[in-house]
C-alpha positions as CSV (number, residue, x, y, z in Angstrom):
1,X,156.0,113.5,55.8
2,X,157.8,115.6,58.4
3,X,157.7,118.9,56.1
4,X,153.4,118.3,56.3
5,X,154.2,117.6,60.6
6,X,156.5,120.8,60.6
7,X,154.0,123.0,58.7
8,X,151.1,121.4,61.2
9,X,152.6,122.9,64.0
10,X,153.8,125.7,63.2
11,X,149.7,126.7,62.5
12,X,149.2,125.3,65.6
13,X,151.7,127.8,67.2
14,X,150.5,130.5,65.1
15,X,146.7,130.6,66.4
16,X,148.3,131.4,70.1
17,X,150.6,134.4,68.9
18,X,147.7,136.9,69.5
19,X,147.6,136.0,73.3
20,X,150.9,137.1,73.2
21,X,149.8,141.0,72.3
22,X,146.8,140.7,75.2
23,X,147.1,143.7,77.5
24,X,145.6,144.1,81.5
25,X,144.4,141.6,83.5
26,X,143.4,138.6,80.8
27,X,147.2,139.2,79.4
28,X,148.5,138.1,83.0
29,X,146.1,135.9,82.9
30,X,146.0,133.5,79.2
31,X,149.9,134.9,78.5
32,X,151.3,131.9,80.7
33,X,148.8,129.3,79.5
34,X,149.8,130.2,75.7
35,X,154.0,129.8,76.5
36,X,153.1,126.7,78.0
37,X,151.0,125.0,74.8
38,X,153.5,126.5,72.8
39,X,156.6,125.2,74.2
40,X,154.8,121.8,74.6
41,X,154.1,121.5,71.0
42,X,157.8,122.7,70.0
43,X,159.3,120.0,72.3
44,X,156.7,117.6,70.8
45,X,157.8,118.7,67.1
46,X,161.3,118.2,68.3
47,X,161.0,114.6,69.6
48,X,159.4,113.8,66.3
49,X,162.1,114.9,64.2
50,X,164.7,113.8,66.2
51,X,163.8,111.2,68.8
52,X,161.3,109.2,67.3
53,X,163.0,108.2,64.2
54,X,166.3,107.4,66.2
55,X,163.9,104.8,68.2
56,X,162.8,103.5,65.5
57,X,166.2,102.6,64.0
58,X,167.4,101.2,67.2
59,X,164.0,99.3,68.2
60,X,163.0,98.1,64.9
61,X,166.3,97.1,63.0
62,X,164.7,94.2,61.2
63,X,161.2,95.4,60.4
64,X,160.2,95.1,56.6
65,X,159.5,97.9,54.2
66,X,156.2,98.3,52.9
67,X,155.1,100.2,50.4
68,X,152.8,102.8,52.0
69,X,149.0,103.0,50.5
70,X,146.1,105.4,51.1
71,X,143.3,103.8,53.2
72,X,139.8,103.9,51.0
73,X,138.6,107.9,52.5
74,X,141.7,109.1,52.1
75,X,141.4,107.7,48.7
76,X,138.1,108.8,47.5
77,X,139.0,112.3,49.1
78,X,142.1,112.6,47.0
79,X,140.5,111.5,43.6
80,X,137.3,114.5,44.5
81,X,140.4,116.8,45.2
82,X,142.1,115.9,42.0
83,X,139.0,116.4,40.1
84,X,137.7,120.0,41.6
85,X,141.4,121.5,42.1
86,X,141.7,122.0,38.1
87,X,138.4,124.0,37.6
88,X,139.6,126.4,41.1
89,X,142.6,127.5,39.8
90,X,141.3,128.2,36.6
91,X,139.1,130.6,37.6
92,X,140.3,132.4,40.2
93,X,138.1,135.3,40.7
94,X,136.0,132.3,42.2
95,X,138.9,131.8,44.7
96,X,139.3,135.1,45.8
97,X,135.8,135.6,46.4
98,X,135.2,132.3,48.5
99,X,138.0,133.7,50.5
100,X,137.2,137.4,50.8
101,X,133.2,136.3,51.7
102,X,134.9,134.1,54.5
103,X,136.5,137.2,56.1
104,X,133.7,138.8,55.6
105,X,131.4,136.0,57.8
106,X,134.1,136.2,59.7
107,X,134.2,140.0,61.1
108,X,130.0,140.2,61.0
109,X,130.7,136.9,63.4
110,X,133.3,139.3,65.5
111,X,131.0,142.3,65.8
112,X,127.6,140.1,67.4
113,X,129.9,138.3,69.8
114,X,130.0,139.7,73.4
115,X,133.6,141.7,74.1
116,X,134.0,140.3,77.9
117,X,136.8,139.0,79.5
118,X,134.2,136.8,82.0
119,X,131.5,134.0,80.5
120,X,128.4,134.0,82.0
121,X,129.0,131.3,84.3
122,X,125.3,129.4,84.9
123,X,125.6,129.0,88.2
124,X,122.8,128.5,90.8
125,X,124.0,130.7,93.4
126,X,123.5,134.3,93.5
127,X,124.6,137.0,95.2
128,X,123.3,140.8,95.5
129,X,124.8,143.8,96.9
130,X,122.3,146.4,98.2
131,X,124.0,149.6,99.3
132,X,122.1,152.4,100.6
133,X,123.5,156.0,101.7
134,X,126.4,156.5,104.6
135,X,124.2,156.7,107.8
136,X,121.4,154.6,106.6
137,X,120.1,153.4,110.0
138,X,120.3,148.9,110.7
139,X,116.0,149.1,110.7
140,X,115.8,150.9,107.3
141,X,118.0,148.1,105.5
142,X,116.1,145.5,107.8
143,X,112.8,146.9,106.2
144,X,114.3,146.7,102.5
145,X,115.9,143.3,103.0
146,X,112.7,141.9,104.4
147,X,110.9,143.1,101.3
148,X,113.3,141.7,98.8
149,X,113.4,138.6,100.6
150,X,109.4,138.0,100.7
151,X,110.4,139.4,96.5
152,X,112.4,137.0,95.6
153,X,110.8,134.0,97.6
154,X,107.9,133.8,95.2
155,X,109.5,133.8,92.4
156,X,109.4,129.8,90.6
157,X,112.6,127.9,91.0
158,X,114.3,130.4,94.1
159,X,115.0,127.3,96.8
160,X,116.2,129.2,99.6
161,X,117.4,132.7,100.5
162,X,119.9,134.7,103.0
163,X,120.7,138.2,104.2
164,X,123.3,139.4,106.4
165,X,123.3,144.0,107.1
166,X,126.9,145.3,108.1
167,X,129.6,143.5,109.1
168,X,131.2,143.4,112.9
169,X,133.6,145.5,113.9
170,X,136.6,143.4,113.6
171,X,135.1,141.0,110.8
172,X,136.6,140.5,107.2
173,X,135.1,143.6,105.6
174,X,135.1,146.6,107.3
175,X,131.5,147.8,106.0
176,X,128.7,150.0,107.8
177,X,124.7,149.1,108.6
178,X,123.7,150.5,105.0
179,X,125.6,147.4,103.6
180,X,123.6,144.4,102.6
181,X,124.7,141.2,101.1
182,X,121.5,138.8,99.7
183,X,122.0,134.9,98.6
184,X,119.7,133.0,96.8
185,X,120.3,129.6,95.5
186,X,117.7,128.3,92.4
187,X,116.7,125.0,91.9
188,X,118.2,122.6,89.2
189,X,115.0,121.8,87.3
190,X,114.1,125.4,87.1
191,X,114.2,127.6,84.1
192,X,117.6,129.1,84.1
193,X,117.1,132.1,81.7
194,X,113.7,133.2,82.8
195,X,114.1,133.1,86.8
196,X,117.3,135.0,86.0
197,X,115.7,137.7,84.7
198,X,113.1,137.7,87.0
199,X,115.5,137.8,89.7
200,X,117.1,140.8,87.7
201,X,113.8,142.5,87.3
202,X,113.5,142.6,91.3
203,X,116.5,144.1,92.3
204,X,116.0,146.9,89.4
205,X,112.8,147.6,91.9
206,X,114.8,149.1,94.1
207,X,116.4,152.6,92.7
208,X,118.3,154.9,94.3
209,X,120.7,152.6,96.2
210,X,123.6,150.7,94.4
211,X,122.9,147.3,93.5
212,X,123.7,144.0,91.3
213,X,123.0,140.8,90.6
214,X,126.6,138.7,90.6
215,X,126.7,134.7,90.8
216,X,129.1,133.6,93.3
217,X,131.8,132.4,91.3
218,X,131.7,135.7,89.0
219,X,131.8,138.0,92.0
220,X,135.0,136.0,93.8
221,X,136.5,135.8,90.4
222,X,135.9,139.9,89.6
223,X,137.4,140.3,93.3
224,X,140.4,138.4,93.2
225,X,141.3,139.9,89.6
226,X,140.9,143.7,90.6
227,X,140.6,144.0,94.1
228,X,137.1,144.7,93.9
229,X,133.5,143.6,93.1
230,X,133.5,145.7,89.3
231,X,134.9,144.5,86.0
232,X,136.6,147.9,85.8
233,X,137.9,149.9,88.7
234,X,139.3,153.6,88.6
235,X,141.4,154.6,92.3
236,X,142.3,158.2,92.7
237,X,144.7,158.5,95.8
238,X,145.4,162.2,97.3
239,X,145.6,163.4,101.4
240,X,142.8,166.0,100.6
241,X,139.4,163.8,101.4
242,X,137.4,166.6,99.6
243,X,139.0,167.1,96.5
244,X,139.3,163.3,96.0
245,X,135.5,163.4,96.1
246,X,135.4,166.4,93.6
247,X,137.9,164.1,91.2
248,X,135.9,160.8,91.5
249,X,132.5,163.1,90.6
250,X,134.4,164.5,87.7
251,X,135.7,161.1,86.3
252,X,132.4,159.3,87.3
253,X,130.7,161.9,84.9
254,X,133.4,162.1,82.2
255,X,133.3,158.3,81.5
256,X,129.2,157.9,81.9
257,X,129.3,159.6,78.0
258,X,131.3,156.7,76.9
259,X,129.3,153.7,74.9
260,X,129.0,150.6,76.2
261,X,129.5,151.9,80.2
262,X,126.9,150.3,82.7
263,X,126.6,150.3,86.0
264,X,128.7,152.9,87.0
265,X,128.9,153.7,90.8
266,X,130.9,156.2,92.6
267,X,131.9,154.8,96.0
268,X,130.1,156.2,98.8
269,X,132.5,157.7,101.6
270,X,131.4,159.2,104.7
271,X,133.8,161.1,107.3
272,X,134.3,159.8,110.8
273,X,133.3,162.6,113.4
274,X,136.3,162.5,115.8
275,X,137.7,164.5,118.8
276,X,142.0,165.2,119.4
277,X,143.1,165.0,123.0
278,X,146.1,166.6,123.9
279,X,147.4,165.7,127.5
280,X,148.6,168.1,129.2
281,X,150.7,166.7,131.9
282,X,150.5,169.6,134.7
283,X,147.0,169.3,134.6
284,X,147.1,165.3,134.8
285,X,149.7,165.4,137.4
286,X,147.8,167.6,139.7
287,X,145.3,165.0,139.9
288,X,147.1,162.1,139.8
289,X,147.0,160.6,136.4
290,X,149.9,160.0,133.5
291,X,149.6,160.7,130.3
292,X,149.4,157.1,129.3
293,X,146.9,156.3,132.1
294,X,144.9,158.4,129.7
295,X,145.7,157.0,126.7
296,X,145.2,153.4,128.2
297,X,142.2,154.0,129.9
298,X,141.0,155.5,126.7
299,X,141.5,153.0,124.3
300,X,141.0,150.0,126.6
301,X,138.8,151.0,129.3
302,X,138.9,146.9,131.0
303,X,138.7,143.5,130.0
304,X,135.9,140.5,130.5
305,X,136.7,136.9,130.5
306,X,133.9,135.0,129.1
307,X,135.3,131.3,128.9
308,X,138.7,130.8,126.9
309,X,138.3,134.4,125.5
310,X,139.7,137.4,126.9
311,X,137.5,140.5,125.8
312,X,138.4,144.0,125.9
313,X,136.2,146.8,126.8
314,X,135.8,150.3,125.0
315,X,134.6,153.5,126.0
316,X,131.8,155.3,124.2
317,X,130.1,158.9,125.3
318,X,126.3,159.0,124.2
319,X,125.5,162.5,122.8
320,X,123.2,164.6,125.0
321,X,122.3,167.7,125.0
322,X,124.9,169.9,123.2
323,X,127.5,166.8,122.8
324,X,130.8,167.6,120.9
325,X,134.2,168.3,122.8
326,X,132.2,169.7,125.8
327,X,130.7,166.5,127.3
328,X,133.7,164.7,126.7
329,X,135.7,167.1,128.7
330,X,133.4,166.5,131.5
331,X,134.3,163.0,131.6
332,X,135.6,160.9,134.9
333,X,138.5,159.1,135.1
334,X,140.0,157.3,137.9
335,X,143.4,157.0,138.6
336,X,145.4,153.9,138.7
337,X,146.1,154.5,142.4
């Protein structure tokens, strides 16, 4: 009896060994769940060799011995195992092929089953990325948002949609006006499968800007795991802003040829136009300022109170005429005193 509970558990520790060998993010992920069931069913297998039977003897001093009998299944399996185990190992050709065409069901089963780390989770709430071009202007995302809203309204089973284009300045995610983020929730009753893919065959409507289709729990879960919205992300890190986009077009293209890639995007990066100013303090002196009255009054040009909150005001030059570095020379700027 405790060889057949020793040898059960041991198979039971064996199925988890592979999780051990996992690699990347589901390693980190399944390697602690697998120590855990494993140690649990070694401490179990040890309280059943050692503890239980020690309990036993001291709870159960007078209990009688019986002689122990198979219950009618177990029974009437045994006697059908006596009976076909003699024709089995006399031929065992038979054997070996049984076995060898389980293996064989068994890889064909391997090879149709979808390689992915994530299920598809059947969730009712979506959510779509649409991202256009750097410098995409707030009305031209308005006008495509619109469209895929009045889109995906008629389709059967969509209950409700949202939009939301750019993100505030000082908001969560740092993200310009040709970023825009679409919820749709579908209704219970609805056809799962089929409003999916209608949904799908909507946002395909729409090429040349990046988009996907993500349910909500898929896309936090993808985030959390690699810091981003893709199963699979590749960072190149370099001070040279150009040649780090000449690297990401030549790995973007070098793994497109590989089998089994979808979706691949190259993140969009556009360059800030900025302007240096160097005080020069003669200059400032002569009429009256410091070089941190400058900098101050540059950064933080005043504050508003607007109830409980204290808000701070910026300065912004509107381009005219020729713009650039010469219209911001021309600038006023009053001094403290």
């Amino acid at each position: 009896m405790r060889s057949a509970v020793v040898f059960a558990s041991l198979i039971v520790m064996l199925v988890f060994v592979p999780i051990f060998f996992l690699g990347g993010v589901a390693g980190t992920f399944f390697q602690p769940l697998a120590i855990a069931y494993v140690l649990a069913i070694g401490m179990s297998l040890l309280v059943a060799l050692t503890v239980t039977p020690a309990m036993c003897l001291l709870l159960l001093p007078d209990a009688p011995l019986t002689e122990e009998r198979d219950t009618r299944i177990v029974a009437a399996l045994k006697h059908r195992y006596i009976s076909f185990l003699p024709r089995v190992v006399g031929r065992p050709a038979l054997a070996v092929g049984v076995v060898a065409g389980g293996l064989l069901f068994a890889g064909v089963g391997y090879a149709t089953f979808k390689d992915q780390f994530l299920p598809d989770f059947r969730e009712t709430d979506f959510l779509m990325h649409f991202v256009e071009k750097p410098g995409t202007s707030i009305e031209a995302m308005d006008r495509i948002a619109i469209r895929a809203s009045k889109e995906l309204r008629s389709i059967p089973g969509v209950r409700n949609f949202g939009a939301h284009i750019g993100r505030a300045e000082q908001a969560d995610e740092v993200v310009g006006p040709n970023f825009t983020e679409l919820w749709i929730s579908l209704d219970e009753n609805a056809d799962y499968d089929a409003s999916v893919k209608r949904i799908k065959e909507v946002v395909e409507g729409y090429p040349g800007l990046y988009r996907d289709v993500l349910t909500y729990l898929r896309e936090r879960i993808k985030e959390v795991l690699t810091g981003a919205g893709a199963t699979i992300v590749v960072r190149i890190y370099g001070p040279d802003q150009a040649e780090l986009r000449a690297a990401g077009a030549r790995v973007r293209d070098a793994i497109g040829g590989i089998q089994g890639v979808s979706d691949l995007q190259l993140e969009s990066q556009v360059l800030v136009p900025q302007i240096r100013i160097r005080p020069h303090a003669g200059e400032l002196a002569r009429l009256g300022l410091t070089a941190s009255e400058v900098r101050r009054r540059g950064a933080d040009a005043g504050r508003a109170d607007q109830g409980r909150r204290d808000l701070s005001r910026s300065t912004r030059l509107r381009r005219r005429g020729g713009g650039g570095a010469r219209s911001t020379g021309q600038a006023s700027m009053r001094s403290a005193t």
